[in-house]
LONU-640954 format. One line per 4 residues: number of its first residue (from 0); for each residue z, x, y negated of C-alpha. Coordinates in Angstrom, 2 decimals. Last residue first. Example, Ala and Ser with C-alpha at 12.3 -4.5 7.8 and 13.67 -1.06 7.14 Angstrom:
BEGIN
1 = 7.14,13.67,1.06  7.80,12.30,4.50
# end
This chain:
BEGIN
494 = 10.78,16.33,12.56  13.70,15.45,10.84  16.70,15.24,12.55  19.53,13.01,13.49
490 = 22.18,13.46,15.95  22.75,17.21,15.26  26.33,16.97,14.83  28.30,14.54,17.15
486 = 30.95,13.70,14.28  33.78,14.37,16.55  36.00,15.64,13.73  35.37,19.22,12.56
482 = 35.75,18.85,9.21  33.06,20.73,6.99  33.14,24.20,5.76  29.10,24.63,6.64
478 = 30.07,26.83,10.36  33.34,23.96,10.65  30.25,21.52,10.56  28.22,22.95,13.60
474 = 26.82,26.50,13.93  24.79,28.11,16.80  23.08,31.37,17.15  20.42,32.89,18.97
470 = 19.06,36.68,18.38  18.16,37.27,21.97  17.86,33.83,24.30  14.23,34.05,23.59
466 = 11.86,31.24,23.15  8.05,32.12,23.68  6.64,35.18,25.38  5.30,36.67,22.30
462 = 8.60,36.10,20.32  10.62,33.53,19.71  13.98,32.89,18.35  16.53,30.15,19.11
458 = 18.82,27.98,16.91  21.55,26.07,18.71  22.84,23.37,16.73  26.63,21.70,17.19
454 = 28.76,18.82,18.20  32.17,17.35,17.26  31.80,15.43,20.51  34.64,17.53,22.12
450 = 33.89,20.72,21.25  29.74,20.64,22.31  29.02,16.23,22.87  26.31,16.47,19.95
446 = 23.93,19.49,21.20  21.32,20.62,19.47  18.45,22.70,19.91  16.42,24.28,17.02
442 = 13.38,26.15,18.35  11.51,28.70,16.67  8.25,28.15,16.01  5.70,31.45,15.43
438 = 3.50,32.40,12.74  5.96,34.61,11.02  7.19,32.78,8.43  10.94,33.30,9.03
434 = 11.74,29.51,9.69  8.46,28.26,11.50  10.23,24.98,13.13  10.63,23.17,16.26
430 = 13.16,20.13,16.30  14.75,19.62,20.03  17.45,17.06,20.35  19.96,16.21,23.38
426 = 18.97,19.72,24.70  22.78,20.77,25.00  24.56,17.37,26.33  28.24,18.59,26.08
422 = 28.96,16.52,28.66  30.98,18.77,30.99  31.02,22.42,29.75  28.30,25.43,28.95
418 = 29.69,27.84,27.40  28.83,29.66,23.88  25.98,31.61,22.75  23.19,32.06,24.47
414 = 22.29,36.11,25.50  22.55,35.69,28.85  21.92,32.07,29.72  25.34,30.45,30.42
410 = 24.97,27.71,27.15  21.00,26.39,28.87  17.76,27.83,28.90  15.30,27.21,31.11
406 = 11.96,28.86,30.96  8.03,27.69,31.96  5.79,30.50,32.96  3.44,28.87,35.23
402 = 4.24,25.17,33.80  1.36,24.65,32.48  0.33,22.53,29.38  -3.20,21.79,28.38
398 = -6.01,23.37,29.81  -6.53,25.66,26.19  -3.12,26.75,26.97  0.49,25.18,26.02
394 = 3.47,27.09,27.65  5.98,24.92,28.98  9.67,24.75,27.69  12.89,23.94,30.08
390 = 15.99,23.04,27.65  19.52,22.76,29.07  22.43,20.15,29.39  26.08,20.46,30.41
386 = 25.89,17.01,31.91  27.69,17.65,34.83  29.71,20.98,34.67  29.37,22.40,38.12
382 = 28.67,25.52,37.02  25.60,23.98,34.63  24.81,20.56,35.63  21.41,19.46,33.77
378 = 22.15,15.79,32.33  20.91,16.43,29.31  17.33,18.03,30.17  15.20,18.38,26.59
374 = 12.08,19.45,27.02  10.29,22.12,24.89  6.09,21.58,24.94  3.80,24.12,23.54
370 = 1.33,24.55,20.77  -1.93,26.52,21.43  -2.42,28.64,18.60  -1.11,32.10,20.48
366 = 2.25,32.38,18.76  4.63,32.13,21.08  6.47,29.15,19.96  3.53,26.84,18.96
362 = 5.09,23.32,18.37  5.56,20.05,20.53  9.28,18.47,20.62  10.29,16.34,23.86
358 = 13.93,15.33,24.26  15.71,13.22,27.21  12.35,14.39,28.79  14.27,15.87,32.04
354 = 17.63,13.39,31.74  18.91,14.64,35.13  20.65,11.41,36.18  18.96,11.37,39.78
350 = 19.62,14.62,40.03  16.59,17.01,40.59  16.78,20.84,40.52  15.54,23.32,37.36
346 = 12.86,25.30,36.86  9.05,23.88,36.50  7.14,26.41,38.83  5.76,24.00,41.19
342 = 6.98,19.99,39.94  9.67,18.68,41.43  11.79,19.03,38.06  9.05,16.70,36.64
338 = 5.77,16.91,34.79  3.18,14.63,34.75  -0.75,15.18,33.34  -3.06,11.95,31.93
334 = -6.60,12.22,31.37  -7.09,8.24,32.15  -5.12,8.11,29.40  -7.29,9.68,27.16
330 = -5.73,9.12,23.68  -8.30,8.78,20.44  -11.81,8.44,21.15  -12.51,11.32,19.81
326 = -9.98,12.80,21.77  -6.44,13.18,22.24  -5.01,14.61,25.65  -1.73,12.71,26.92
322 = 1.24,14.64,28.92  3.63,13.00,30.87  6.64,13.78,30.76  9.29,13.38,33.66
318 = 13.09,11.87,34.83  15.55,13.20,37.34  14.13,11.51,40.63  10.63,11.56,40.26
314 = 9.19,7.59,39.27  8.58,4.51,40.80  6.87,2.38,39.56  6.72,-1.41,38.52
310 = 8.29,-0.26,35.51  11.83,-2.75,35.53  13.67,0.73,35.26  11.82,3.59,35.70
306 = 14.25,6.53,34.87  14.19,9.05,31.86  10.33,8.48,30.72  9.72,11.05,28.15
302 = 6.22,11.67,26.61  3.88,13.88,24.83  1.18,12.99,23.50  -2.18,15.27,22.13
298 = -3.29,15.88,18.85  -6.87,16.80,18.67  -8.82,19.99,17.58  -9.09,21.57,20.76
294 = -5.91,23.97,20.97  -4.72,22.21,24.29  -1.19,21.56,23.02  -2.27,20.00,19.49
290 = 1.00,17.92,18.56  2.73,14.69,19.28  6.29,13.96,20.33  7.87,11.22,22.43
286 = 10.96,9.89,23.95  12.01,6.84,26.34  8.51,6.14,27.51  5.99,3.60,29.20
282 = 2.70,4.15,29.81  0.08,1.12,30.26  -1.34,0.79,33.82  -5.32,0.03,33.63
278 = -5.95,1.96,36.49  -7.72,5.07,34.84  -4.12,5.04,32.47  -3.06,3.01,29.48
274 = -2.15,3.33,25.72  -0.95,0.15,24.33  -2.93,-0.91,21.31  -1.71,-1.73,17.64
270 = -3.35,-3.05,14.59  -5.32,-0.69,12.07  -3.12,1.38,9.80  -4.38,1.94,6.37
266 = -7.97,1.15,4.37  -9.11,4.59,4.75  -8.38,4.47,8.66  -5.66,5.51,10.96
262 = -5.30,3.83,14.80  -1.52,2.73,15.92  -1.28,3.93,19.35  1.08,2.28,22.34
258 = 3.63,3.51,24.76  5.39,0.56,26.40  9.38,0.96,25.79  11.18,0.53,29.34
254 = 12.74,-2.62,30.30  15.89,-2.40,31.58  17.52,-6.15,32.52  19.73,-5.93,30.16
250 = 18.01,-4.60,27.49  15.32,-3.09,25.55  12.56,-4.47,24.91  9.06,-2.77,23.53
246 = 7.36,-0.14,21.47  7.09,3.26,22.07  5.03,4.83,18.86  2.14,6.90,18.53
242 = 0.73,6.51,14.93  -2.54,8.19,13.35  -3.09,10.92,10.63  -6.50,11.21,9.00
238 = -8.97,13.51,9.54  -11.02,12.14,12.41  -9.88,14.23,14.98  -8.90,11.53,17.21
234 = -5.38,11.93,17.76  -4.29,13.14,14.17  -0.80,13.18,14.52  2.45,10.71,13.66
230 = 5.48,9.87,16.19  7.08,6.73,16.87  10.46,5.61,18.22  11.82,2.34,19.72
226 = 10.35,0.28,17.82  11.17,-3.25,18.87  10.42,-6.84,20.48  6.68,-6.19,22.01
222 = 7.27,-8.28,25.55  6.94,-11.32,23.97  3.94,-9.89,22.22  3.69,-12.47,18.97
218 = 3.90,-8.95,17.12  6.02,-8.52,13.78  3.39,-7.71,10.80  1.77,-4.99,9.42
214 = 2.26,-4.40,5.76  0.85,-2.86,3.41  1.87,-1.23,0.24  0.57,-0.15,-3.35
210 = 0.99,3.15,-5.70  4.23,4.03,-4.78  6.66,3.97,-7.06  9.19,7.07,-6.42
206 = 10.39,7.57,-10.23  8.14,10.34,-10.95  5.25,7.91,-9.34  4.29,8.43,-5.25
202 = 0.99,9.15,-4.46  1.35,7.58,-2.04  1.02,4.31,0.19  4.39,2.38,0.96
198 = 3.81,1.40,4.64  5.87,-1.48,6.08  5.65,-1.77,9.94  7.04,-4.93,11.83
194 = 8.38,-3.88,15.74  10.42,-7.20,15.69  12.65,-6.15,12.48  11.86,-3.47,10.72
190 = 10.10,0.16,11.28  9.91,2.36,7.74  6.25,3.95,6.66  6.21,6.62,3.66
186 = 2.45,7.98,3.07  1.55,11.25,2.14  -1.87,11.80,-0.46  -5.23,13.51,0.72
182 = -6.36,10.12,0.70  -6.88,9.66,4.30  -5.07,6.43,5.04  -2.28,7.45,6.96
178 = -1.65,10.29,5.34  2.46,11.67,6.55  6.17,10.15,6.33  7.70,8.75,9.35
174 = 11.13,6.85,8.99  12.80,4.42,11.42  15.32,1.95,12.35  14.57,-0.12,8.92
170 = 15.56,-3.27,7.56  13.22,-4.96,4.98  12.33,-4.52,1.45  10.76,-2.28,-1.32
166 = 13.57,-3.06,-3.47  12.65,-1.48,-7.27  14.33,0.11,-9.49  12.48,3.37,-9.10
162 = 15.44,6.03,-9.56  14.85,8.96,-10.56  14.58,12.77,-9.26  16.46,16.35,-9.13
158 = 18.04,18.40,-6.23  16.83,19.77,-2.98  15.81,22.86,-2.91  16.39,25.46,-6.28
154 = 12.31,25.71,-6.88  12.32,21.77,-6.32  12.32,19.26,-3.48  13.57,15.65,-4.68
150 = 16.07,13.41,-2.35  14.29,10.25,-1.52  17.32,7.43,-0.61  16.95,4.72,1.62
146 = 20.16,2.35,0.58  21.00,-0.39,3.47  23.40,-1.96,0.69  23.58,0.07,-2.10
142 = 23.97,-2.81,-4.57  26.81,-4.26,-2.35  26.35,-8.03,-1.57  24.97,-7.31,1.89
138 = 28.35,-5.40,2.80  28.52,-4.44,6.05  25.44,-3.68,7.04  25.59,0.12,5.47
134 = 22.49,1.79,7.56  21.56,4.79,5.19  18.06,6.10,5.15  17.30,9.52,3.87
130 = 14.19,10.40,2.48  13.73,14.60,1.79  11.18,15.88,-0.37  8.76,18.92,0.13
126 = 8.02,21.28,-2.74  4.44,21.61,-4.22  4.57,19.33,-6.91  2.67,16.35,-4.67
122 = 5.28,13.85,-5.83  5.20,12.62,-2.04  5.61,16.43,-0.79  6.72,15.17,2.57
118 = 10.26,14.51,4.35  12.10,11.71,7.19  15.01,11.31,8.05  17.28,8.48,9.62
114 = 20.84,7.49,10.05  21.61,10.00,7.50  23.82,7.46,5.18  26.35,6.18,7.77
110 = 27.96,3.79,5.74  30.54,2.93,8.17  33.52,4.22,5.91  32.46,4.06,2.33
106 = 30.87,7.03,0.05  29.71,5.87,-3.02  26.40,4.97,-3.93  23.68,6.51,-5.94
102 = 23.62,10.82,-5.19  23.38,12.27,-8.80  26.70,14.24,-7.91  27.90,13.91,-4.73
98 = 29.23,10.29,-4.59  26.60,9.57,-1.46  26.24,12.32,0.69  24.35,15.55,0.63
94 = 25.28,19.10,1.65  23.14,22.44,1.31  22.85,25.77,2.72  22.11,29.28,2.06
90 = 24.80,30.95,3.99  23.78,29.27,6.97  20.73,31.16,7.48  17.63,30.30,8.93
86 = 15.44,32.75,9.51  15.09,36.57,8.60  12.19,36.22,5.44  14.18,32.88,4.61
82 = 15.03,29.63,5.84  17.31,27.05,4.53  19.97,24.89,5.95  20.56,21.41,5.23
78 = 23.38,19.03,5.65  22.85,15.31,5.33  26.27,12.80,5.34  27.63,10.11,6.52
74 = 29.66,7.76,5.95  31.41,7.34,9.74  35.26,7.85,8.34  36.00,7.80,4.68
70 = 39.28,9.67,4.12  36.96,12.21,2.21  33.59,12.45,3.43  33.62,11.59,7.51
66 = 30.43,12.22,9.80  29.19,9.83,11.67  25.94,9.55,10.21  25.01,13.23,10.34
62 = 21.86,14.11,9.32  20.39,17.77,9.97  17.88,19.09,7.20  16.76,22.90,8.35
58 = 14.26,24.30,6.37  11.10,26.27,6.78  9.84,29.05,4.95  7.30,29.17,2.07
54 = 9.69,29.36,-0.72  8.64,25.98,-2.20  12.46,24.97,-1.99  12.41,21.88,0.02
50 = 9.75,23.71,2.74  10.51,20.70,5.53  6.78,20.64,6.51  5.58,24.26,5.93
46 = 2.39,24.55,4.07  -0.67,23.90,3.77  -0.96,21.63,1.30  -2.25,18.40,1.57
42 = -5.61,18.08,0.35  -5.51,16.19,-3.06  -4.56,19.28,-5.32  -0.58,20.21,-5.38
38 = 0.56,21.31,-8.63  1.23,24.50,-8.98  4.47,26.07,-6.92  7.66,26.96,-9.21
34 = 8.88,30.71,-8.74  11.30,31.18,-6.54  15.13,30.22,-7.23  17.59,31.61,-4.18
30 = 19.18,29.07,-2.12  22.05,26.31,-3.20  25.81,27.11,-2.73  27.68,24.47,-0.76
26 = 30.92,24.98,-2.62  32.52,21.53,-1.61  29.37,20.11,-3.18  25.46,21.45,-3.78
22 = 24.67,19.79,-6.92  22.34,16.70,-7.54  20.15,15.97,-10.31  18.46,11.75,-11.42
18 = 18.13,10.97,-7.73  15.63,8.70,-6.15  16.46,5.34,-5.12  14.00,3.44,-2.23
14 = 15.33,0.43,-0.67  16.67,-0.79,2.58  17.86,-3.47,4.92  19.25,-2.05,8.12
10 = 19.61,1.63,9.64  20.95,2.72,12.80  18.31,5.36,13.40  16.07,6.55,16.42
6 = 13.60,9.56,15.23  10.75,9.63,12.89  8.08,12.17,13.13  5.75,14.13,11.63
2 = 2.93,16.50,13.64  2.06,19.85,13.31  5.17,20.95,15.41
# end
């Protein structure tokens, strides 16, 4: 997708470190040199989002929080697989945890550095960096304690940096990294406590100093508690990157997140507004992604509502997304489109735990410049395995999304690897991503119940149809030499 994004974390209290080098451990080797990029002017550089070697493919940075190092249960760790001229390929890959060499910290059970993820060029040399948030809460007296970590992008990936010395505050759920002030320069915002945003406003320094902050404060809303998830885009055209995020309670008595938008301007974010329909109904959500589906200039919304809860509405059986134009004026509403496993030519049949939306991720996989819209169904029972999972993806046109066309793909496709069983929860998280450089996503699907919660990605190609079950692969941790304890692999990734 076009678009940046910061998914669910466990993370508390954090503060920026950089890193001084860093090696790839347990044998990890690290990808091919190229040639180092020239500086980066102050437009953004085109190029691909999660590029940590400059090579002009696409990488592949999954966290895994859970994940043991050592005897150290749950502290996490960040694997990363980089793309080349054929895709990704696990050969060329990447491990990062804390006690690897010019990582700060050492590894502790219930760490669970990789909670979050986030990248962007914030040095502006031409390679994108990684920020890693790590939840520790168990130890406030620890010097590491809820650690966010930037991880440097170089000509050999992800390696070299310093540390800024400085505690830039406050608890975090959330990363999201893009201009949100339209200075040609990336921007690092982190959720905290009560739906508060903190924005630390590039260019970054050589140590990771950014050059000021702002802060938006925790609403009075009563019914505004916490961020729940937000997504970044350029919603009304103007140039510089705005905020969807779903924003709201979430408890007992089932409350769904209200979808709001968080307007860009040169001075920073402006304050918060739900986004509602022709009848004045705000939109609630469960997931969310944001990218130009329509091919008019303007990011449009994506979002997943699983059940309706304490809504006020009812909603189809099995979940749906509703789709959001931008505009000018920033999200139309009123415009709004729904999709459901009811709807005419969406695949798939209803169950009232379906999960259809349990994922949503927005990028062009068939390479006509209107991006499309992969769907994550978790509960999807495959051969009577409940909750095998699959993905259902609908095409993007100059209308918007249709569903004439739409696929399903699940672990008994032809062609998929593997087989689909009870709970493995294939579609859990969707990440689309221009690995091979050939002008088309492809689509990264994971699922973090496969083998008995040890988890594992899917990775799919595309062609001028869209996704294609030929060519797929998967790989989990035993794939990158890693234990396979039930580590549910591909819980966290960047967008």
């Amino acid at each position: 997708m076009n678009t940046r994004s910061a998914a669910r974390g466990l993370g508390l209290l954090t503060a920026i470190a950089a890193i001084s080098t860093l090696t790839a451990p347990v044998a990890f080797a690290a990808p091919t040199p190229v040639p180092a990029a020239p500086s980066a002017t102050k437009k953004l550089p085109a190029q691909p989002k999660d590029d940590f070697n400059g090579d002009g493919y696409a990488d592949l940075a999954v966290g895994s929080p859970q994940g043991s190092v050592g005897q150290e249960g749950a502290a996490g760790y960040v694997s990363v697989v980089y793309g080349s001229k054929s895709g990704l390929n696990t050969a060329s890959k990447q491990l990062l945890h804390q006690g690897a060499e010019g990582v700060p910290g050492t590894p502790q059970a219930n760490d669970y550095f990789g909670t979050a993820l986030t990248s962007a060029d914030f040095n502006r040399d031409g390679y994108t960096d990684l920020v890693i948030a790590v939840r520790r809460g168990e130890d406030p007296e620890n010097p590491f304690y809820g650690l966010r970590t930037v991880v440097w992008g170089g000509p050999k990936g992800l390696g070299r940096g310093t540390a800024p010395g400085k505690d830039f505050g406050g608890g975090t759920y959330h990363l999201l990294a893009d201009d949100f002030d339209g200075d040609g320069n990336p921007d690092l915002v982190t959720s905290e406590g009560r739906g508060a945003l903190r924005v630390l406003h590039g260019p970054f320094g050589t140590g990771g100093e950014p050059v000021r902050e702002s802060y938006i404060p925790p609403t009075e809303d009563s019914d505004m508690r916490w961020l729940f998830g937000m997504k970044s885009g350029d919603v009304n055209g103007d140039g510089i990157a705005d905020i969807v995020g779903l924003y709201g309670w979430d408890d007992d008595d089932h409350w769904r997140p209200d979808l709001v938008f968080w307007k860009g301007t040169p001075t920073g974010l402006a304050p918060y507004e739900r986004i509602r329909d022709h009848a004045g109904w705000g939109f609630k959500g469960d997931t969310l992604d944001v990218g130009d589906v329509n091919g008019d200039g303007y990011a449009d919304i994506a979002v997943g509502l699983l059940y309706g809860g304490r809504t006020g509405r009812d909603i189809p059986e099995g979940g749906k997304v509703t789709y959001i134009k931008g505009s000018a004026k920033g999200p139309l509403g009123s415009r709004n489109r729904v999709f459901h496993l009811d709807s005419p030519r969406v695949p798939g049949t209803p169950q009232w735990n379906s999960g259809f939306g349990t994922s949503v991720s927005i990028g062009d996989l068939d390479g006509d410049k209107y991006e499309d819209i992969a769907i994550g169904v978790v509960g999807t029972t495959v051969n009577g395995q409940n909750g095998a999972g699959s993905v259902i993806t609908l095409r993007g046109t100059a209308s918007g999304p249709t569903s004439k066309g739409a696929k399903e793909f699940h672990q008994n496709t032809k062609g998929v690897p593997g087989t689909a069983e009870k709970g493995d929860l294939f579609g859990n998280h969707l990440k689309t991503l221009d690995a091979n450089g050939d002008g088309r996503n492809e689509l990264a699907v994971s699922a973090p119940g496969e083998n008995e919660d040890a988890g594992a990605m899917w990775v799919f190609k595309t062609d001028k149809n869209g996704v294609t079950p030929n060519g797929s692969f998967v790989y989990g941790p035993e794939a990158l030499g890693l234990d396979p304890d039930p580590v549910r692999f591909g819980a966290v990734l960047t967008d």
